[in-house]
C-alpha positions as CSV (number, residue, x, y, z in Angstrom):
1,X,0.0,0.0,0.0
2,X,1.0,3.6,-0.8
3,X,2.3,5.6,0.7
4,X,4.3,3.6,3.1
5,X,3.6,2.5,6.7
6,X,-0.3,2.1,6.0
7,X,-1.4,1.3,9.7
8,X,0.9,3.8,11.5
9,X,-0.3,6.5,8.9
10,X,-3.6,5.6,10.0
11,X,-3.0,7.1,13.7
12,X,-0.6,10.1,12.6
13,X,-3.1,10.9,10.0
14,X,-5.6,11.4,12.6
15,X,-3.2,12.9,15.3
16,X,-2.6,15.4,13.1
17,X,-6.0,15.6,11.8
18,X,-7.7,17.4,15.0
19,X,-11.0,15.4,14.3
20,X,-13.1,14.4,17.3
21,X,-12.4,11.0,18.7
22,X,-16.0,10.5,19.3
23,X,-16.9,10.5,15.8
24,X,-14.5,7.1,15.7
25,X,-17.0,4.9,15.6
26,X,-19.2,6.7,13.3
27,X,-16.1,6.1,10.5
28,X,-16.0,9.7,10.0
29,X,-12.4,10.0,10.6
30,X,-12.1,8.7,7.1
31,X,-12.0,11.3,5.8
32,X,-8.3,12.2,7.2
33,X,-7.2,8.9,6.3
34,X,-5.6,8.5,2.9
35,X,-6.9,5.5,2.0
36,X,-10.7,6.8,3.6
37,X,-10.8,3.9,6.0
38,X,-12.5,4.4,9.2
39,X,-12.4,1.9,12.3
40,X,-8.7,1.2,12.4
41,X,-8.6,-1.1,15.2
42,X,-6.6,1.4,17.4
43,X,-8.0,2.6,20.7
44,X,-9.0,6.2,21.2
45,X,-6.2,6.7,23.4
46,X,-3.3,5.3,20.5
47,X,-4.3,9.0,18.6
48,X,-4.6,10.5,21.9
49,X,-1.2,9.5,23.1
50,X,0.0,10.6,19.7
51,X,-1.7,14.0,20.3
52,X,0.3,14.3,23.3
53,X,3.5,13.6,21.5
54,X,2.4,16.0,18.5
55,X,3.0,12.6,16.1
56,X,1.5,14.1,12.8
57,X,1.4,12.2,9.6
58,X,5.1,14.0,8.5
59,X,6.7,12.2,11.3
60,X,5.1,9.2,10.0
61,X,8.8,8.1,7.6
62,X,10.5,8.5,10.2
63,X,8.6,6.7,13.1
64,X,8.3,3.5,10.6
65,X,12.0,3.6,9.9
66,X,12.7,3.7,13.7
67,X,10.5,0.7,14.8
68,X,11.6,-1.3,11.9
69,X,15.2,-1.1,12.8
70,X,14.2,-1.4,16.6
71,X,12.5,-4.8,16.4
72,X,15.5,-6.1,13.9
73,X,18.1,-4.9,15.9
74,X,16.4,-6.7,19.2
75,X,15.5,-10.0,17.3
76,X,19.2,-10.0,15.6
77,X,21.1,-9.5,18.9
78,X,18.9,-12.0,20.7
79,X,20.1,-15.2,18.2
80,X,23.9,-13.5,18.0
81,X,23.8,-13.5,21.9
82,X,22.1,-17.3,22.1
83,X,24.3,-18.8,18.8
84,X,27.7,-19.7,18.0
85,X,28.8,-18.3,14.7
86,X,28.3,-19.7,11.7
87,X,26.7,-20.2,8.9
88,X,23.0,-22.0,10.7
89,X,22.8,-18.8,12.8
90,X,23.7,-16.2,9.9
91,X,20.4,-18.3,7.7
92,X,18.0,-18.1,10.7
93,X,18.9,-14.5,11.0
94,X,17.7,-14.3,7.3
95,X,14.4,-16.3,7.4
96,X,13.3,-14.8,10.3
97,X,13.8,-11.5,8.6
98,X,11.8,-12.1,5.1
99,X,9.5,-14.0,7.3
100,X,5.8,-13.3,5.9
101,X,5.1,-12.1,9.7
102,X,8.2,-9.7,10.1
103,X,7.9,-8.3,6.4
104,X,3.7,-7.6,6.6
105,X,4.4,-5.8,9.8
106,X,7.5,-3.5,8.8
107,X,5.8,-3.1,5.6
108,X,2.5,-1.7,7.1
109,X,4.5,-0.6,10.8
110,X,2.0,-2.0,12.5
111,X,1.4,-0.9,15.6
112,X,2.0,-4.5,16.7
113,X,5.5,-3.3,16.3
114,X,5.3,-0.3,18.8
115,X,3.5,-3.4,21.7
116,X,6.6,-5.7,21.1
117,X,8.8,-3.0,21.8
118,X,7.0,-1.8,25.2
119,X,6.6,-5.4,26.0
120,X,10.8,-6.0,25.4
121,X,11.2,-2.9,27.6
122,X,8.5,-3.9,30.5
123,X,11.1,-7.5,30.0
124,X,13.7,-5.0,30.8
125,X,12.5,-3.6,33.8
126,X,11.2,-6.8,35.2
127,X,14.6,-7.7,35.1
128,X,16.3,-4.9,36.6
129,X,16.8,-3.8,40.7
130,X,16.5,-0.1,40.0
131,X,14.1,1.6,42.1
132,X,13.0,4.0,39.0
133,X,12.2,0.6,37.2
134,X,9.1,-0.3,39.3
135,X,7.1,3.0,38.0
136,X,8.7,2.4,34.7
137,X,6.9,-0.8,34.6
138,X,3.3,0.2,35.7
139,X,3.4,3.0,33.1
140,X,4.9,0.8,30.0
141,X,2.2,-2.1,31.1
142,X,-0.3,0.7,30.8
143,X,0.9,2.2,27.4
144,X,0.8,-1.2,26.3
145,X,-2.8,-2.1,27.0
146,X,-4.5,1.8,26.2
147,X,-2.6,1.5,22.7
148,X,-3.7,-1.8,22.1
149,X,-6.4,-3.9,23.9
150,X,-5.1,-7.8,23.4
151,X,-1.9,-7.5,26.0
152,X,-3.9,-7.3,29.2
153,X,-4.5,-11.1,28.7
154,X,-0.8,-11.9,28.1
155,X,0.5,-9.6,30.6
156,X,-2.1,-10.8,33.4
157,X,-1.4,-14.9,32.8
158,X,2.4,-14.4,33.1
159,X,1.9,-12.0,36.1
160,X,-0.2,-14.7,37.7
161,X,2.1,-17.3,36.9
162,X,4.9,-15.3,38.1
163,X,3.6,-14.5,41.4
164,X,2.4,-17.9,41.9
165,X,5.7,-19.5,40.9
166,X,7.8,-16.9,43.1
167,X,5.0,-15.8,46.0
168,X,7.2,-13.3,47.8
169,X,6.2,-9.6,47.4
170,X,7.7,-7.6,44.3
171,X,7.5,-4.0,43.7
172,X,7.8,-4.0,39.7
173,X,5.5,-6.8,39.3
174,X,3.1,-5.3,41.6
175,X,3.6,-2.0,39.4
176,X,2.9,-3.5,36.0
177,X,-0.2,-5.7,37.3
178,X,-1.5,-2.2,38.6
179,X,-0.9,-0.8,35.1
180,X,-2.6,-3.3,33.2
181,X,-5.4,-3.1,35.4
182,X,-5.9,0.4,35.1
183,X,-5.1,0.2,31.0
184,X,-7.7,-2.2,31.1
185,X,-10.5,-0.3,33.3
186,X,-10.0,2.8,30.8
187,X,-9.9,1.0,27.8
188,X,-13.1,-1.5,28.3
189,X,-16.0,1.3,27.8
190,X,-14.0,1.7,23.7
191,X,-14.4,-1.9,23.5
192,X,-17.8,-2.3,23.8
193,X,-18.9,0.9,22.6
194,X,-16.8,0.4,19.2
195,X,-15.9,-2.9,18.6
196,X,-18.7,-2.9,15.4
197,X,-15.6,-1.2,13.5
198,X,-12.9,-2.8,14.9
199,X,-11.3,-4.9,12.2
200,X,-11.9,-8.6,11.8
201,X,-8.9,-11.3,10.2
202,X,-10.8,-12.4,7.5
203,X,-10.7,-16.1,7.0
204,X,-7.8,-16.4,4.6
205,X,-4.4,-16.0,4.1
206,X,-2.6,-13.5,6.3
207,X,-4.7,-15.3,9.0
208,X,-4.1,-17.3,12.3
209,X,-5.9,-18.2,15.1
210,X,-6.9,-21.6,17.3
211,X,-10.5,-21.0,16.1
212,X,-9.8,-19.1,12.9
213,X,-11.4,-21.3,10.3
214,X,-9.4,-22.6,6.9
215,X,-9.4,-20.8,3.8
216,X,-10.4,-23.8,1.9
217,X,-12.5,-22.1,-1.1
218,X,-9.9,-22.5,-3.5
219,X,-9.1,-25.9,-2.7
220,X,-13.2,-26.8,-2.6
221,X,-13.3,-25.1,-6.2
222,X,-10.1,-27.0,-7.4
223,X,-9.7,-30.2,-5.2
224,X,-13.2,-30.6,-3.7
225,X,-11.8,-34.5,-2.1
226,X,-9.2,-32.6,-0.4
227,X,-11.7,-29.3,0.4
228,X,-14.4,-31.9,1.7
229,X,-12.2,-33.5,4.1
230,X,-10.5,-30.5,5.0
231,X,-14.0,-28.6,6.2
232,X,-15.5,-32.0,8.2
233,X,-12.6,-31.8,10.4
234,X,-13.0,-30.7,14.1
235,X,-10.2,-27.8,14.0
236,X,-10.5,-26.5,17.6
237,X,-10.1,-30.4,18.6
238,X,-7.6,-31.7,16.1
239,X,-5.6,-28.4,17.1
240,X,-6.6,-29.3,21.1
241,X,-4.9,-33.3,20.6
242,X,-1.7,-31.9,18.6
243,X,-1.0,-29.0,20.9
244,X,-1.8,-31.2,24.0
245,X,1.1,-33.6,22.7
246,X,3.1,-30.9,21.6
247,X,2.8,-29.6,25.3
248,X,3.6,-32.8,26.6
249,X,6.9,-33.7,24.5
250,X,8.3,-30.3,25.4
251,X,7.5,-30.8,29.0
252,X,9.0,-34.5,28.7
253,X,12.4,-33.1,27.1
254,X,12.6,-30.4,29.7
255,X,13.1,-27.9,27.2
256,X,12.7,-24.8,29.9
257,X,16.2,-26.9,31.6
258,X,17.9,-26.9,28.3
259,X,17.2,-23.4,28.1
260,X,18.1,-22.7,31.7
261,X,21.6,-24.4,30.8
262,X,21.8,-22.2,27.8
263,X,21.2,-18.7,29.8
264,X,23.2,-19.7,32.7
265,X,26.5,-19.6,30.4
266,X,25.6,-15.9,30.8
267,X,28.1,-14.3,33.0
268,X,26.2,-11.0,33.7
269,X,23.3,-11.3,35.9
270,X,20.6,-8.7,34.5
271,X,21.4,-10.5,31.3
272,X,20.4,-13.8,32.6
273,X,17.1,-12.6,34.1
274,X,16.3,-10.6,30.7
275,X,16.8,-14.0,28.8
276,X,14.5,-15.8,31.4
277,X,11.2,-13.5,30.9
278,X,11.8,-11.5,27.8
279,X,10.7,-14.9,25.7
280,X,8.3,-15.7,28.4
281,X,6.4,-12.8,28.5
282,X,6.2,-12.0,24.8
283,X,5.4,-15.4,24.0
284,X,2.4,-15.1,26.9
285,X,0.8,-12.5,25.1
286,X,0.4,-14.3,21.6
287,X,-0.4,-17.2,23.1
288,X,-3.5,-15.2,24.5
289,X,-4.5,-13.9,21.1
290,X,-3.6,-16.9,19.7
291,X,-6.5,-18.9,21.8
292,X,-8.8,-16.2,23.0
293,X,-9.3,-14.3,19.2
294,X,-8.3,-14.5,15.7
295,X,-5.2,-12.6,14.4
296,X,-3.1,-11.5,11.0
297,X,-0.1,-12.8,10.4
298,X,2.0,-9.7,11.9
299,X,1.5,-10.7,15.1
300,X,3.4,-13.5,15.5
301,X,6.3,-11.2,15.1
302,X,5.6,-11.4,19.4
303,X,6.3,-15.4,18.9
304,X,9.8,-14.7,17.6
305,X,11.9,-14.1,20.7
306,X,10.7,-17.5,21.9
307,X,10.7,-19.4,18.6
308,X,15.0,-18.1,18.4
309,X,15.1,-19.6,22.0
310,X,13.6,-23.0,20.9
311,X,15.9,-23.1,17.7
312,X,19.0,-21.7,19.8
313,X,18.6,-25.4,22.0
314,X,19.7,-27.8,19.0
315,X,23.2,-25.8,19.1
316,X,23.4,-26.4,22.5
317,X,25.7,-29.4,24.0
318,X,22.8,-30.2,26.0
319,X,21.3,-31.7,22.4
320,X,24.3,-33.6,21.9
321,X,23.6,-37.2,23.5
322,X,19.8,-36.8,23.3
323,X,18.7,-37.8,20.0
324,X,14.9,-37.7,20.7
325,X,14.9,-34.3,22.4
326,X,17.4,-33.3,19.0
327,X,14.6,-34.7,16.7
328,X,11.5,-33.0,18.4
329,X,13.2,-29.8,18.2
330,X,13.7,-29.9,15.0
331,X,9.6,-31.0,14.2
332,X,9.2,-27.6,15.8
333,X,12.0,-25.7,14.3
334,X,10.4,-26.7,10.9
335,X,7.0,-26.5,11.7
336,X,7.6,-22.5,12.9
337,X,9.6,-21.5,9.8
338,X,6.7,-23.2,7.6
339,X,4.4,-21.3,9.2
340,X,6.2,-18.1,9.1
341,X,7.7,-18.7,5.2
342,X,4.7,-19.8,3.2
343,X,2.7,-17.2,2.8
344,X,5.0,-15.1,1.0
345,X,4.5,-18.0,-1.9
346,X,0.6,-17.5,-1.7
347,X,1.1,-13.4,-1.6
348,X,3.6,-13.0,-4.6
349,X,1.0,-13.0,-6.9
350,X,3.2,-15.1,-9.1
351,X,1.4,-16.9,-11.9
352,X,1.6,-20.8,-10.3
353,X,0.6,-23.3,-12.7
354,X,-3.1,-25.3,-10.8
355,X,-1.0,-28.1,-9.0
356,X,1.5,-25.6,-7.7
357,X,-1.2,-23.6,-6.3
358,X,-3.1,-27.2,-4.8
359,X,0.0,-27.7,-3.1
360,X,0.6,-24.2,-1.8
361,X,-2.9,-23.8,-0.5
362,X,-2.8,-27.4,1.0
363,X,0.3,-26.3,3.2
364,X,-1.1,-23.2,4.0
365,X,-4.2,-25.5,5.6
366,X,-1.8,-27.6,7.5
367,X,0.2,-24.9,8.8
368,X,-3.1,-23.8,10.3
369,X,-4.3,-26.9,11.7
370,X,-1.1,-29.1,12.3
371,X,2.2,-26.7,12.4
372,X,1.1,-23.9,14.4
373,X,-0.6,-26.1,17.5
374,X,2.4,-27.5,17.7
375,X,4.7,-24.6,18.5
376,X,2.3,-23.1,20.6
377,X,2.6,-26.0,22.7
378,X,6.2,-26.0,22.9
379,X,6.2,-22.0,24.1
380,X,3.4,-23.2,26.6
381,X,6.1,-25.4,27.9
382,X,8.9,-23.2,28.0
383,X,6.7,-20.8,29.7
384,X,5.1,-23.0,32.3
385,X,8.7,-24.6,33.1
386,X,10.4,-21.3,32.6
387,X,12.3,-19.8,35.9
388,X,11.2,-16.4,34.4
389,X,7.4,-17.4,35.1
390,X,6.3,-20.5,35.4
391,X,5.7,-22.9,38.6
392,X,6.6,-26.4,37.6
393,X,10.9,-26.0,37.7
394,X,12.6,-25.6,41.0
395,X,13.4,-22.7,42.8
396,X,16.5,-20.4,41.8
C-alpha cells in the first residue's frame, strides 16, 4: 500500500487531523485517512497518546523507519547472543527476517511493532533492581494495553504465573499488574462501545488463530476431495490433541532446563534474568490472542523471541547425546519456519501453474491446523517450566 507504513499513517493521520475522537466509531475519521478507511482497530487513546506527543502524519517516515530497525536490531542481537557463529545462525537470521510475519508488519509498521517493543522494555525492567524501574513498569504495562487492547490477557497470565511460581512480594510486578489493570479499566468502555468497527482477520491467508477457520475455497473449487475432508474436520479439537502432545513432548524433554543451561552460560546477571522473561512474556501475550481471538499474520512477530530460543537449544551441547529431544526440536523448528515462510508463496502473486497452487494452498491449511498447535505448545512449555514465570521447575 501507498504511501508507506499504511497502519501507522492511520493514527498520525488522525493525530494530526484534530478530528473528534468520538466520531471514531461513526467512521467519520475517514476522511483524514488516505486510504478513507474508518475503524482502524486502534484505541482512542493510540491517537490520543499521539496527540500528546504532537505525532502528525510528517513524522510518519520516520517513526516507521525507527521501529523497523528497533524490532530487527532486538531480534538479531537475541540469536547472535544465544548462537555460535556460523553459517545455521547467519540463515535463521535471514528467514526470520523475510518472514511473511516480520515483512507484513514493517511493511504496514504495524502498531504491533510499537507493543513488542514496550513489551521488550516492560522485559527489561522486570529484570532490573533499580528503584526508577518499578514505576517504569506500571506505566509501560499501561501504554501497552490503552494503545492496544489484546496484552492485558498476556500480561495478566504471566503476572499470575509469576507470582504464583515466586509468591514473595515484588514492587515492579506489583507496578505493571497495577498498570494493566488500570489500561484495562479505561480502555473497556471503547471496547464495547466500538468494537462494530474494529477490524476482523478475514478467513484467509494472512490469518491465524486456534479458532480461525481454513481458507479452503480455493481448494473446494479445485480439489473438492481434499476441500471436503479439510472442512468436516473438528479444527479446535484436532488443534486441542496436537497442541496437547506438543505440550507434553516439550515438557518431557525439559526444554525450559535446556534453556536454563543455555542462559546460565551468561556471566552477567541482569542478562540472565532478561533471557529468562523477555521470551516468556512476549510469548504469553500471543499465546492469549492466539487462543482467545483470531489474528493476522504480523503478530506473531511477538512469537519470535521465543521461537529463536527453541531453535538456539539444537546448538546447545545439551542436544548432543539426546537424540529424541534433538529430533522434536527440529519438528518444531520446521514447523515454525513453515508457518512463518509460506505465505510469501501465496502473496507473490506469481502466476503458479493449478498443481502448484493445490499444493501451496494445502500447506497453508496444515500450517493452520497441524504446524502452528504445535509450536504453541512447545512455548506453553517453556513458559510453564520457565524460571522467568512459570511454577513447575525448582526454585533459583
Amino acid at each position: 500500500m501507498l504511501p508507506p507504513f499504511a497502519d501507522l499513517r492511520w493514527v498520525t493521520s488522525i493525530s494530526g487531523c484534530g478530528i473528534n475522537l468520538e466520531d471514531l466509531g461513526q467512521g467519520k475519521v475517514a476522511t483524514c485517512d488516505p486510504w478513507n478507511r474508518g475503524g482502524g482497530g486502534y484505541p482512542p487513546y493510540s491517537i490520543e497518546v499521539a496527540r500528546f506527543l504532537h505525532v502528525e502524519d510528517a513524522h510518519t517516515g520516520l517513526i516507521g523507519f525507527a521501529v523497523g530497525i528497533a524490532i530487527i536490531g532486538i531480534l538479531l542481537g537475541l540469536l547472535f547472543q544465544l548462537n555460535r557463529p556460523g553459517w545455521r545462525r547467519d540463515l535463521t537470521g535471514g528467514l526470520l527476517i523475510i518472514s511473511f510475519p516480520m515483512q507484513l508488519a514493517l511493511e504496514r509498521s504495524n502498531i504491533d511493532i510499537i507493543v513488542f517493543l514496550l513489551l521488550t522494555s516492560l522485559a527489561a525492567a522486570l529484570a532490573g533492581s533499580k528503584r526508577w524501574l518499578i514505576p517504569f513498569a506500571g506505566g509501560i504495562s499501561w501504554l501497552a494495553v490503552v494503545i492496544k487492547l489484546y496484552p492485558v490477557a498476556g500480561i495478566s497470565a504471566w503476572l499470575g504465573l509469576s507470582i504464583f511460581r515466586r509468591p514473595r512480594f515484588d514492587l515492579a510486578r506489583a507496578a505493571s499488574f497495577l498498570g494493566t489493570s488500570i489500561g484495562f479499566a479505561m480502555i473497556l468502555p471503547w471496547f464495547f462501545k466500538y468494537r462494530g468497527v474494529i477490524p476482523q482477520p478475514p478467513v484467509g491467508l494472512i490469518s491465524h488463530g486456534f479458532t480461525v477457520p481454513l481458507p479452503i475455497d480455493f481448494l473446494k473449487d479445485h480439489a473438492p476431495l481434499l476441500g471436503y475432508v479439510l472442512q468436516s474436520m473438528p479444527q479446535p479439537l484436532i488443534g486441542l490433541v496436537i497442541f496437547s502432545v506438543a505440550l507434553r513432548c516439550s515438557m518431557c524433554f525439559r526444554l525450559a532446563d535446556q534453556w536454563e543451561a543455555l542462559i546460565s552460560q551468561q556471566t552477567d546477571v541482569y542478562r540472565r534474568r532478561l533471557l529468562r522473561i523477555m521470551p516468556s512474556l512476549l510469548g504469553c501475550v500471543w499465546l492469549g490472542c492466539y487462543f482467545l481471538s483470531g489474528s493476522f499474520d504480523y503478530r506473531l512477530i511477538l512469537v519470535l523471541p521465543a521461537f529463536i530460543a527453541i531453535l538456539s537449544l539444537l546448538g546447545s551441547s545439551e542436544q548432543e547425546n539426546n537424540a529424541s529431544s534433538r529430533v522434536f526440536l527440529r519438528i518444531v523448528s520446521l514447523t515454525g519456519f513453515t508457518s512463518f515462510l509460506q505465505p510469501l508463496l501465496i502473496s507473490s502473486n506469481l502466476a503458479y501453474p493449478k498443481f502448484v497452487q493445490l499444493i501451496i494452498r494445502g500447506l497453508s491449511n496444515s500450517s493452520d491446523l497441524f504446524f502452528m498447535p504445535v509450536v504453541a505448545g512447545a512455548i506453553s512449555a517453556l513458559i510453564l517450566q520457565s524460571r522467568g514465570s512459570g511454577y513447575f521447575s525448582k526454585s533459583t
